[in-house]
N, C-alpha and C positions, 0 to 999 in steps of 0.2 A: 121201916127204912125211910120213908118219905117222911119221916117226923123227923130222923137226925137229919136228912137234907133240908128242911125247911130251917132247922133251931139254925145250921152252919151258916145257912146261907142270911138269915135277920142276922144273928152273931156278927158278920163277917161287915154288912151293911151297917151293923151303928158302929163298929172299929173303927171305919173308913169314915163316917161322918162324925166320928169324936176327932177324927184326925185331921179333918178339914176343919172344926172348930177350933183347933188350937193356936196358937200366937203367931203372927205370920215371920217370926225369928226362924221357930221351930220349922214350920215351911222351906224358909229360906235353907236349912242345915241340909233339910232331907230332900231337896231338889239339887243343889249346888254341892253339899257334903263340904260345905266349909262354915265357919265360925260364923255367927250371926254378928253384923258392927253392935257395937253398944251405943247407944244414942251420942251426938257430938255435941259438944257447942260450940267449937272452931270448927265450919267446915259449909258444907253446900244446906240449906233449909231448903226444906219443899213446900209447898202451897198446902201438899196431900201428900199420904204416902199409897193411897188407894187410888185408883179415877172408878168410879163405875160409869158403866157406857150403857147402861138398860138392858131392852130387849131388841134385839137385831133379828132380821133376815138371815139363812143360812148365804150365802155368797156372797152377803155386804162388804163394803171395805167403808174400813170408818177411820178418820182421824184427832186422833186426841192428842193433850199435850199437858204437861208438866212444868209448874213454874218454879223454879228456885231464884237462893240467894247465897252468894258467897258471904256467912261472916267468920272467915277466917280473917286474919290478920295480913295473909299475903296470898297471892296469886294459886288457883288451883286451876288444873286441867280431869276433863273428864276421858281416861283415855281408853273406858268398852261402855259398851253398852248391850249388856247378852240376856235374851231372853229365853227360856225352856222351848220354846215353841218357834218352826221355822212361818209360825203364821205371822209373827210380830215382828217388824224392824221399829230400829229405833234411829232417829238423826238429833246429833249433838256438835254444840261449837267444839270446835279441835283446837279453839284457840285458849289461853290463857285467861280464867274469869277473873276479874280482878277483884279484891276486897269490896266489898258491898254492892257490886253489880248484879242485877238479876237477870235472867234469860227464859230459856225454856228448851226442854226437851222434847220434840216432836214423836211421837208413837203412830204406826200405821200399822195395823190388825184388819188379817182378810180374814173373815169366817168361813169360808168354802170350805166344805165336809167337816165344820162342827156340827155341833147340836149338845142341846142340854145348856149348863152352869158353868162359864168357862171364868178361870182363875189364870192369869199369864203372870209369872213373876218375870221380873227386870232387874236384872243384879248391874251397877254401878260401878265403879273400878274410878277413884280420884287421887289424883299428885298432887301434888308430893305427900310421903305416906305411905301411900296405897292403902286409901280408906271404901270400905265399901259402902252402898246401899242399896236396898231394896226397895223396889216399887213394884206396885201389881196392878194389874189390867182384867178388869173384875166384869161381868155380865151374864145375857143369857142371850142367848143363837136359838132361834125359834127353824123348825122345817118349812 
């Protein structure tokens, strides 16, 4: 009996870490449950589409941020910015980016009562369109 509880439970544990090794498209479907974007090339560039933020304190609050660029041809607005986790807010202009402007999206992530390997997706919402992207907020929260 304690041997089929051990085989389920390794079994269960590399499932879960083949599933955190896969594409962060895939990620993006099975947190959100919507279509992954296909990469653009009218539309907002980012610096990164990962930040990782190292190893933190449990209770840190740390801020990071996200450079883009519009090369779209015309004006785009970023109008969410929603992350899986009420640990991460995000701030973004509301205002119209213009063609070839760059900016930045501000990220503030409080670790209080993580711990372990933390993964925050940021799913993106851009007009005209309604083109998505994904961004993730990558580390580890030490006790």
């Amino acid at each position: 009996m304690k041997s089929k509880v051990l085989f389920y439970s390794v079994l269960a544990a590399l499932v879960i870490l083949s599933l955190l090794n896969f594409k962060y498209d895939f990620l993006g479907k099975l947190l959100f449950n919507k279509q992954a974007p296909a990469p653009m090339q009218n539309g907002l560039s980012f610096d990164k589409d990962t930040l990782f933020f190292g190893t933190i304190r449990e209770g840190t609050q740390g801020k990071y941020k996200f450079i883009y660029t519009n090369t779209a041809k015309s004006a785009l607005t970023i109008t969410e910015a929603k992350a899986t986790c009420e640990c991460t807010v995000a701030d973004w202009p509301k205002t119209p980016i213009p063609p070839g402007e760059s900016g930045e999206i501000r990220i503030e992530y409080n670790s209080y009562g993580k711990n372990g390997d933390i993964l925050v997706p940021i799913l993106l919402t851009v007009d005209p369109g309604t083109k998505q992207y994904y961004l993730f907020l990558k580390g580890k929260v030490m006790p």
